[in-house]
ROMI-997249 format. One record per residue (C-alpha): residue in three letters; x, y, z. Coordinates in steps of 0.25 Angstrom, whole numbers, plus 5000, padded with zeros to 4 digits. Example, Ala and Ser with C-alpha at 12.3 -4.5 7.8 and 13.67 -1.06 7.14 Angstrom:
<pts>
ALA504949825031;SER505549965029;
</pts>
This chain:
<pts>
UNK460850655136;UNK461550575125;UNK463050595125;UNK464050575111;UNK465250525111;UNK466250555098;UNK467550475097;UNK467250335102;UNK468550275102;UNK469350235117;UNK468850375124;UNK467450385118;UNK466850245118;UNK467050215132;UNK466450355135;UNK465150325125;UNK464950195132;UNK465050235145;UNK464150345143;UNK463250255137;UNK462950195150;UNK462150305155;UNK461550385142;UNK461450375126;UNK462950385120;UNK463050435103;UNK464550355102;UNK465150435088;UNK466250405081;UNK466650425066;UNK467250305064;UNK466150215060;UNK466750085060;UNK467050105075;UNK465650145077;UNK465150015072;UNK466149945081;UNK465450005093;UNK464149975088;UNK464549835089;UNK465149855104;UNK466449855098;UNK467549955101;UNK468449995091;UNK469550025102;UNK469249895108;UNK469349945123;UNK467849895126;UNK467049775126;UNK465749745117;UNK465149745132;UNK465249885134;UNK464649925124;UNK463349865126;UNK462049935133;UNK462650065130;UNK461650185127;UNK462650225114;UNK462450265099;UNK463850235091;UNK463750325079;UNK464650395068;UNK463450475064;UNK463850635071;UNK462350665070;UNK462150555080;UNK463050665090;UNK461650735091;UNK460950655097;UNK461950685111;UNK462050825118;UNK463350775126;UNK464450745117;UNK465750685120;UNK467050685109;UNK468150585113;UNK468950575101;UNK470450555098;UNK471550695099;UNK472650635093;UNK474050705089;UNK474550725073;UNK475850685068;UNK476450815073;UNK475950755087;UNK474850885086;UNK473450865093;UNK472650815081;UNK471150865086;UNK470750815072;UNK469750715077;UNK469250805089;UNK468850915080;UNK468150825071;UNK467250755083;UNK467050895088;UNK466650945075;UNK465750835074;UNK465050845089;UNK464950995086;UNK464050975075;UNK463150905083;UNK463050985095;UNK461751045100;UNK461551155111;UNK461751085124;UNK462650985120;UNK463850935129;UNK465250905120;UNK466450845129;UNK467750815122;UNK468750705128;UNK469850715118;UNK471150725124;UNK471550865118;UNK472550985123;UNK471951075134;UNK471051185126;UNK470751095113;UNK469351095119;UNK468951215117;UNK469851275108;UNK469551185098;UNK468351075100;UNK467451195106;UNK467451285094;UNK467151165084;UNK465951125093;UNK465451275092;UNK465651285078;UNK464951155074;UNK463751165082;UNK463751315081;UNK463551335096;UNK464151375107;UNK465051315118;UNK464651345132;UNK463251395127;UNK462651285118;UNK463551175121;UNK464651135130;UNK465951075128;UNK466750985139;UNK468050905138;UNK468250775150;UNK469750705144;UNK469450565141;UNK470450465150;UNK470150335146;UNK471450245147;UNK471250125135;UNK471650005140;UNK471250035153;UNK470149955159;UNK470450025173;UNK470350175169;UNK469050155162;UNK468350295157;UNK467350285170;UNK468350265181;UNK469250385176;UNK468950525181;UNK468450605170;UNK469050745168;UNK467850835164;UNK467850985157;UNK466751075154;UNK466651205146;UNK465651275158;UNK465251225169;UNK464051165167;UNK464951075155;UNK465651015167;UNK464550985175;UNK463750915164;UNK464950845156;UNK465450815171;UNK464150755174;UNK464050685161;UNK465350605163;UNK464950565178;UNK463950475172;UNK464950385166;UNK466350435174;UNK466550335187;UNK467750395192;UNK467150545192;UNK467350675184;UNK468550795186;UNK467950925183;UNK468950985175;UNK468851155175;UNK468951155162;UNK469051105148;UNK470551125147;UNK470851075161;UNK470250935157;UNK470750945144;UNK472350975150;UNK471950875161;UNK471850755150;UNK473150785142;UNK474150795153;UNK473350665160;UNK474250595146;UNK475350705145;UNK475750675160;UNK475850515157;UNK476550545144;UNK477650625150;UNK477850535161;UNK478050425152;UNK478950485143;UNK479650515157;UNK479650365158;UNK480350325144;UNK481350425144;UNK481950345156;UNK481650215149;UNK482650275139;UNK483550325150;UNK483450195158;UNK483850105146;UNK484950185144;UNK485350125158;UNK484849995155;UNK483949975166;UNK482349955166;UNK481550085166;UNK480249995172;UNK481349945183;UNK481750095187;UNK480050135186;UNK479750005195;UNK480850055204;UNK480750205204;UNK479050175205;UNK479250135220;UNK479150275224;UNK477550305226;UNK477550425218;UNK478150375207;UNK477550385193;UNK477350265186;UNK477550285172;UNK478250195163;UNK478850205149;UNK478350175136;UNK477650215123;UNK476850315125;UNK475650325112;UNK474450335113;UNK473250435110;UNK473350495125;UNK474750505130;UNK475550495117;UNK474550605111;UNK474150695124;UNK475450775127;UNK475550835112;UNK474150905114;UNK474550965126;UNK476050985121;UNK475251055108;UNK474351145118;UNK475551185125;UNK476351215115;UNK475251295108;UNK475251395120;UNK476751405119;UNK477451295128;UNK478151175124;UNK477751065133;UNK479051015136;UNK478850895144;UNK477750855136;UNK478450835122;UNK479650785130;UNK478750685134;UNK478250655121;UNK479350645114;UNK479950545123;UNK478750465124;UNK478550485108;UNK480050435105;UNK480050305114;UNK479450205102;UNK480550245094;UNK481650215107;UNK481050075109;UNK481250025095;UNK482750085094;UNK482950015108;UNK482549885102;UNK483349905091;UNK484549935097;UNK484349795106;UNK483949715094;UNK485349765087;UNK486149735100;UNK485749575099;UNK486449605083;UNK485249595076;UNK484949655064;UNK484049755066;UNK483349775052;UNK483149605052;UNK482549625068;UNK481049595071;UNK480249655082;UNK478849635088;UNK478049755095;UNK477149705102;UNK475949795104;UNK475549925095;UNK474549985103;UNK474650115110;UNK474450035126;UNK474049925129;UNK472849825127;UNK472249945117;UNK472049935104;UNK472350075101;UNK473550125093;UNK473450255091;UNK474850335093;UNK475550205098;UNK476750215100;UNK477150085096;UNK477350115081;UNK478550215086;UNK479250085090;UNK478849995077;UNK479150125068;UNK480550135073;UNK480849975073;UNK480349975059;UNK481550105057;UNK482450015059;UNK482149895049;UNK481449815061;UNK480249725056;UNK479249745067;UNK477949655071;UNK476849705079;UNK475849655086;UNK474549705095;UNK473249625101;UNK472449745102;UNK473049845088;UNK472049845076;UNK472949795066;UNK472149905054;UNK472350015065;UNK474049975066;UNK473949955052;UNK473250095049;UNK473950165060;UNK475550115059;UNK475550045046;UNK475749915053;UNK475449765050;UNK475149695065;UNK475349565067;UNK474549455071;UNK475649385077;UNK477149385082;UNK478149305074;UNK479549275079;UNK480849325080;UNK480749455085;UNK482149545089;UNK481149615097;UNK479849615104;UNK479349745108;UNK478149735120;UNK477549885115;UNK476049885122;UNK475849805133;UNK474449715129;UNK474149635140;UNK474449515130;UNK475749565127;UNK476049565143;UNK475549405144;UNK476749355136;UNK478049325141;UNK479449305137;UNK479249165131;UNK478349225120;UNK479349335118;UNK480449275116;UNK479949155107;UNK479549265098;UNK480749335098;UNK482249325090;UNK483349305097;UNK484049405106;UNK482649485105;UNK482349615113;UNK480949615120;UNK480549775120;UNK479649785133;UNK479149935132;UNK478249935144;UNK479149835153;UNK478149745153;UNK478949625152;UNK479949685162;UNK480749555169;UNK480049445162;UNK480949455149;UNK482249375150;UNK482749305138;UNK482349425127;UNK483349555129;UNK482249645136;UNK482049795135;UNK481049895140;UNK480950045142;
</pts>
């Protein structure tokens, strides 16, 4: 058996070179550029090493009738949302469109795109059939098993998380289930149905996001009292059952994206998800509350505010990624820009062409000096080395050091300290 994978970006790469251990991998993407990275062991998200890519049984391609050659198909492309914060099913129609043409009678098509519960087989289904011209169930069969990989994470890596598996029959299950157990350490779950693992995925990021936007709206609360949310979390986290959750920004193309495609869903059979777009809203407003927060401190030390410089450290969507796809960040830099502040930023792992592409933003190669503010957005391990010596001999007087995640919690002394 030869197995596809399409989309080969942080989901589907790992996947084709994990399955490339055991049988022959078509890895195919579109983008050809990134096809020739990975020719040359080189990975365009740059979460592996040149290592893993070598002895690998894998074919990189951007050719589709190169799909043919497999009869177990696997689409891990991305489900982003549209300005109107819409599921945008854009790409995985297109990669579904292009699979579909290459599908033969006994073929196997699994989808691990994040999508709302039904989006299976209400939509991807139908455009296999009508691009093959067969049937579903009959000719071919069609599963879905939720992707989980955690970027960043060298801990949770895709063999060591339990893999949530679907089928369209039974027989789907059994051979999809048996597939995965070739490359899956940590086992499989046997979901009873397509829908079941695709709601199982989106309220895995739902859950967190609520929670976190449970943790920010006290951080707004508790700085209204002027004490330390972290302090009250650290205290409160005593009890076992506690949750642990803390506040921050929350982008991303999981948890920042996730709740609209079940909010959508639900509001398509006629319920508005409350709690959910409560969530989102909180979670989506906190860039703009951190930058007026700063603000607001910068004008108390009588500084005029339209002459005031501040730093962001960090652009990213987490850290030690290089991904910035729907960070967060650029809420915080759009609403310091608002108010006339000239703004540097600065990442180790951002690809400058990407920001510049993406936000419309120059990175820097270096700090300068002077800054009113210094703002620790993403917390890259070489951001969390420094110490309050560096900060300070970069920073202007009476300057405010913004620590979003509380990293430098009770080692800042001389700069006016602030977190959520």
């Amino acid at each position: 058996m030869k197995i596809s994978i399409t989309g080969l970006g942080y989901v589907g790469l790992p996947l084709a070179l994990e399955f490339a251990k055991h049988l022959p991998v078509i890895g195919f993407d579109i983008r050809e550029e990134r096809i020739e990275m990975m020719k040359n062991g080189k990975d365009p998200s740059h979460e592996l090493t040149p290592e893993e890519f070598k002895g690998k049984n894998i074919k990189f391609t951007s050719d589709p009738d190169d799909l043919k050659e497999a009869s177990f198909h696997i689409i891990a492309v991305p489900t982003p949302i549209d300005d109107h914060n819409l599921p945008d099913l854009k790409i995985l129609l297109e990669a579904t469109s292009i699979v579909g043409k290459q599908l033969k009678r006994g073929d196997y098509v699994v989808f691990e795109s994040t999508v709302y519960p039904g989006c299976t087989e209400e939509e991807c289904i139908p455009l296999l059939e009508k691009e093959c011209g067969l049937s579903c169930g009959n000719d071919f069969k069609v599963g879905f098993s939720p992707e989980r990989i955690n970027p960043g994470d060298r801990e949770h890596t895709l063999t060591k998380i339990v893999k949530v598996v679907s089928g369209c029959d039974d027989e789907a299950l059994e051979i999809i289930s048996k597939t995965y157990e070739m490359i899956i350490e940590a086992g499989i779950y046997r979901a009873g149905s397509i829908k079941i693992a695709e709601a199982a995925k989106i309220i895995e990021n739902t859950q967190r996001d609520i929670n976190i936007a449970f943790m920010n709206e006290l951080s707004i609360i508790f700085n209204r009292m002027n004490i330390n949310t972290y302090e009250v979390l650290e205290a409160a986290g005593t009890k076992w059952n506690f949750l642990n959750f803390f506040p921050g920004l929350v982008g991303g193309h999981c948890i920042g994206v996730d709740p609209y495609y079940l909010a959508y869903k639900a509001k398509e059979l006629g319920y508005h998800a409350q709690i959910i777009n409560s969530g989102r809203f909180v979670n989506d407003s906190m860039g703009a509350y951190i930058a007026k927060q700063t603000v607001k401190k910068i004008i108390a030390q009588k500084k005029n505010i339209s002459e005031s410089k501040v730093l962001i450290l960090g652009i990213t969507f987490k850290e030690n990624v290089s991904d910035i796809r729907n960070s967060k960040v650029i809420d915080v830099i759009k609403e310091f820009i608002s108010f006339g502040v000239k703004v540097d930023v600065i990442d180790p792992y951002a690809n400058k062409t990407e920001v510049r592409k993406e936000f419309g933003l120059d990175l820097k190669d270096k700090v300068s000096k002077g800054y009113d503010a210094i703002v620790l957005a993403v917390n890259h391990e070489e951001y969390r080395t420094l110490d309050e010596e560096y900060f300070s001999s970069i920073a202007a007087d009476k300057a405010i050091f913004v620590d979003i995640k509380g990293t430098f919690r009770n080692k800042i002394n001389k700069l006016e300290y602030w977190s959520l």
